[in-house]
C-alpha positions as CSV (number, residue, x, y, z in Angstrom):
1,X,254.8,80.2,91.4
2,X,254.7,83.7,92.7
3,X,257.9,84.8,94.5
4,X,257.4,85.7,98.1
5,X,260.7,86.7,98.5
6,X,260.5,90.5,96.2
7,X,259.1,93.5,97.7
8,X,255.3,94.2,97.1
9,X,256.1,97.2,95.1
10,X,258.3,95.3,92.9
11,X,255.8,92.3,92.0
12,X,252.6,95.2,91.7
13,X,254.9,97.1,88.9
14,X,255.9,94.3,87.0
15,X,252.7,92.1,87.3
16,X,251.1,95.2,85.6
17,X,253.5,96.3,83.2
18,X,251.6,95.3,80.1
19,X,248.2,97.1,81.7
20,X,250.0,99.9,82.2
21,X,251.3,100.3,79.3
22,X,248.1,100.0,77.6
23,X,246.4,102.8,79.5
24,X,249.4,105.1,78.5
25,X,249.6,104.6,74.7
26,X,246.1,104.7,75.0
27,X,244.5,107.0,71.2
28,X,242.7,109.3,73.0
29,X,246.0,110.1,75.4
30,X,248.3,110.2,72.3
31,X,245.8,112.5,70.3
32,X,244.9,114.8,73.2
33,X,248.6,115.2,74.4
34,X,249.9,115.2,71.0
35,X,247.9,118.4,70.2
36,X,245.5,116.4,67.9
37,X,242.2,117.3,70.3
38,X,240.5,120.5,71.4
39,X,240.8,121.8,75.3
40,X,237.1,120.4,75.5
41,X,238.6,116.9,75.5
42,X,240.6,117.9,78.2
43,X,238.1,119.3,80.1
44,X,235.4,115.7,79.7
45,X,238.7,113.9,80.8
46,X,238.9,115.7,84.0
47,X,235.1,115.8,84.5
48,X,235.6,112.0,84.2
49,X,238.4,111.5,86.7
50,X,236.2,113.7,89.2
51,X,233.6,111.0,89.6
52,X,236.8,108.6,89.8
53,X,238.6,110.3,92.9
54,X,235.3,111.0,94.4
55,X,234.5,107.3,94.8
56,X,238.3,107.3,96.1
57,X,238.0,109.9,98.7
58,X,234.4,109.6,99.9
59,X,235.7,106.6,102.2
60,X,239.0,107.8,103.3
61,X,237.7,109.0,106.9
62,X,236.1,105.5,107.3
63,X,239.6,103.9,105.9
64,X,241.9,106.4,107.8
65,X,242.0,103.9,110.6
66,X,241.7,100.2,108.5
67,X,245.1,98.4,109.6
68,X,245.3,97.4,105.7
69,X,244.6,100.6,103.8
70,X,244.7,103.3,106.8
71,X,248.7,103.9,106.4
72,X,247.7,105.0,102.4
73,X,245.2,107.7,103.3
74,X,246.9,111.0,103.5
75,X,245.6,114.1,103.5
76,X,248.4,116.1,101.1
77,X,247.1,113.7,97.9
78,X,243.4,114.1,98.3
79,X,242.3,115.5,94.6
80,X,238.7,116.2,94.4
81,X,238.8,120.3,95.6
82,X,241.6,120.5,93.1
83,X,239.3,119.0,90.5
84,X,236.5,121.0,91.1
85,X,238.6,123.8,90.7
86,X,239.9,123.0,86.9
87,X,236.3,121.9,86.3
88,X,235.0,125.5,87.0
89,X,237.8,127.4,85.3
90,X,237.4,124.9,82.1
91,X,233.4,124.2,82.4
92,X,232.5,127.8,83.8
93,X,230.6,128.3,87.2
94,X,227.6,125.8,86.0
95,X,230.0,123.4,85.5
96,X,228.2,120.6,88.1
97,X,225.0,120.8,85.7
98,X,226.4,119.1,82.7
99,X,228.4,116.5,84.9
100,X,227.9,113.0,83.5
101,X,230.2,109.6,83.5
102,X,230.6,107.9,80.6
103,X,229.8,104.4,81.4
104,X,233.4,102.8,81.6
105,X,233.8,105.7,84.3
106,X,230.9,104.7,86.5
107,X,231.8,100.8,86.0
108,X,235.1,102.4,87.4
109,X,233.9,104.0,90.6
110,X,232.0,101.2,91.1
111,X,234.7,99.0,91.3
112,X,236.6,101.5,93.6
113,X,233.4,102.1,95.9
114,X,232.8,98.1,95.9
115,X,236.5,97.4,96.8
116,X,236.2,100.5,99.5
117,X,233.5,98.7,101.3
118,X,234.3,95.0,101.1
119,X,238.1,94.6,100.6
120,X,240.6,97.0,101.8
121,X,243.7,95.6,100.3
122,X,241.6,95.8,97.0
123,X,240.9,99.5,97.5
124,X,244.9,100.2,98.1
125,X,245.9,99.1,94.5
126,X,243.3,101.5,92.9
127,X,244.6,103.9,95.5
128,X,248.2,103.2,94.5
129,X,247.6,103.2,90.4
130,X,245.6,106.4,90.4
131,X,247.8,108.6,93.2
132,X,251.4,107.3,92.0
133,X,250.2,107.9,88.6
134,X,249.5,111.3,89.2
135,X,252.9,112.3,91.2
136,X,254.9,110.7,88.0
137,X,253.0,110.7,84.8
138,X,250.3,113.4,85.3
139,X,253.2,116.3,85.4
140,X,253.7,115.5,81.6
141,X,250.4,116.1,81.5
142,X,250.0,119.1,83.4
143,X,252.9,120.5,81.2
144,X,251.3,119.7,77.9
145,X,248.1,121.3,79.1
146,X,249.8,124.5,79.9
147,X,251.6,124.7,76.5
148,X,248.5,123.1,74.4
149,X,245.8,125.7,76.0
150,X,247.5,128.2,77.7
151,X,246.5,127.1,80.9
152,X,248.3,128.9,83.6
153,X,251.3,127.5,85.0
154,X,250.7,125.1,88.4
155,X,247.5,127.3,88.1
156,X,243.1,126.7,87.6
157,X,242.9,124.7,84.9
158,X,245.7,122.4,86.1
159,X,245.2,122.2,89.8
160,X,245.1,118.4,89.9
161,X,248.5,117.7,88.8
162,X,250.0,119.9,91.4
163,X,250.9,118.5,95.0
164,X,251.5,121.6,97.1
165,X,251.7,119.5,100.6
166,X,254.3,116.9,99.0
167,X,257.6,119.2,98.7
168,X,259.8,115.7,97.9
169,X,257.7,114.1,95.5
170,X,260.2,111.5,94.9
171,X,260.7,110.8,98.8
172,X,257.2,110.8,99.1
173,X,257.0,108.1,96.3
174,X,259.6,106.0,98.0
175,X,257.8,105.7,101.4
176,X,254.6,105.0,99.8
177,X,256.1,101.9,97.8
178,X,257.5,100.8,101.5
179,X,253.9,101.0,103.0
180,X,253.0,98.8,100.1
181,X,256.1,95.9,101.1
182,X,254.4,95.8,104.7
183,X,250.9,95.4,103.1
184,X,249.6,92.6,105.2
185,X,248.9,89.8,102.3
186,X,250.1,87.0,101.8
187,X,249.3,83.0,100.4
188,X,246.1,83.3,97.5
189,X,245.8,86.5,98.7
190,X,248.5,88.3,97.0
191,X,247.6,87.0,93.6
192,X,244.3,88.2,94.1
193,X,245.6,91.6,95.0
194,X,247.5,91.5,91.5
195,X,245.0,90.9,89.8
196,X,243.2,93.7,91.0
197,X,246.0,96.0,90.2
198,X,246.0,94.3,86.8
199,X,241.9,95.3,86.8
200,X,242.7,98.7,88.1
201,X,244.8,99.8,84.5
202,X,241.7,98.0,82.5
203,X,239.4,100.0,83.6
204,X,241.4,103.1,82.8
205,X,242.0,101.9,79.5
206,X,238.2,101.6,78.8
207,X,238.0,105.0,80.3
208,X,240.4,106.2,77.8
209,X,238.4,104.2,74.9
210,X,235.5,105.6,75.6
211,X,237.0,109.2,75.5
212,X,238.7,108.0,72.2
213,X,235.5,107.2,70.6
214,X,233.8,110.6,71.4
215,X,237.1,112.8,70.5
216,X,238.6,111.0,67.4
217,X,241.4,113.5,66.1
């Protein structure tokens, strides 16, 4: 029986801890972090998590005033101009013409466009695993990338891991988890919201398979 007494932001991390840790350990994250993998794999991840934040951000002027996800879209996380950026200082100018998803990346922004459209408190948990992720875990990865490729520091190359407009990043973090306790769920509902979170971290990890499969170290 699910308790309705802990804080949203408690039962979303620990109903997804396994998930999570899945998409983390991933092969492809361990090789490409680990030094194992060219800056080209780096550089087809990125292009990946464009089409990703682009399904996330398309609807955020129609969601800015949804009672469920409005309070989540904020201007100082949007992602995609910072991704466009790395894209052309990794890809070259012509970068757009060899943009392609993988399939596990458009079953991805499918799901995130679907939710967008038809259930808000869906979209706010693939809103909450991608953004959260990206204030905590993607500065390892921004400072692997500079060390690994000799990208410039905070700089093009590496613009998506760096939140300019958030100066308290763990502040930030701590009054985004409190927007998530007021989320306005309850009964079946909150299950279902789990297990979307749950869905959220698969569909990274089949991201991150796919990308294994086409860069094995």
């Amino acid at each position: 029986m699910l308790d309705t007494t802990t804080p949203f932001s408690t039962l979303i991390r620990t109903a997804t801890e396994q998930q999570h840790n899945e998409a983390e350990h991933s092969t492809f994250m361990r090789d490409m972090l680990g030094g194992q993998l060219g800056v080209e794999a780096f550089y087809r991840y990125t292009a990946q998590l464009w089409f990703v934040y682009a399904a996330l951000e398309k609807h955020s002027a129609a969601l800015a005033s949804d009672p469920v996800a409005g309070p989540f879209v904020r201007p100082e996380l949007e992602r995609l101009q910072s991704l466009e950026t790395d894209l052309a200082h990794l890809g070259g100018e012509n970068w757009r013409d060899g943009l392609t998803a993988l399939p596990s990346t458009a079953a991805y922004a499918a799901r995130i466009d679907e939710c967008a459209q038809t259930w808000p408190a869906g979209y706010v948990v693939h809103h909450y695993t991608r953004y959260l992720g990206d204030l905590s875990g993607g500065q390892v990865i921004r400072g692997t990338a500079e060390k690994l490729w000799g990208l410039p520091k905070k700089g093009d190359g590496v613009r998506f891991y760096v939140f300019d407009e958030i100066s308290n990043p763990a502040a930030f973090k701590r009054e985004y988890r409190e927007s998530l306790d007021r989320l306005p769920v309850a009964g079946p509902e909150v299950e279902r919201v789990l297990d979307e979170a749950r869905h959220a971290f698969t569909l990274n990890t089949d991201l991150f398979r796919a990308l294994g499969a086409e860069f094995a170290a």
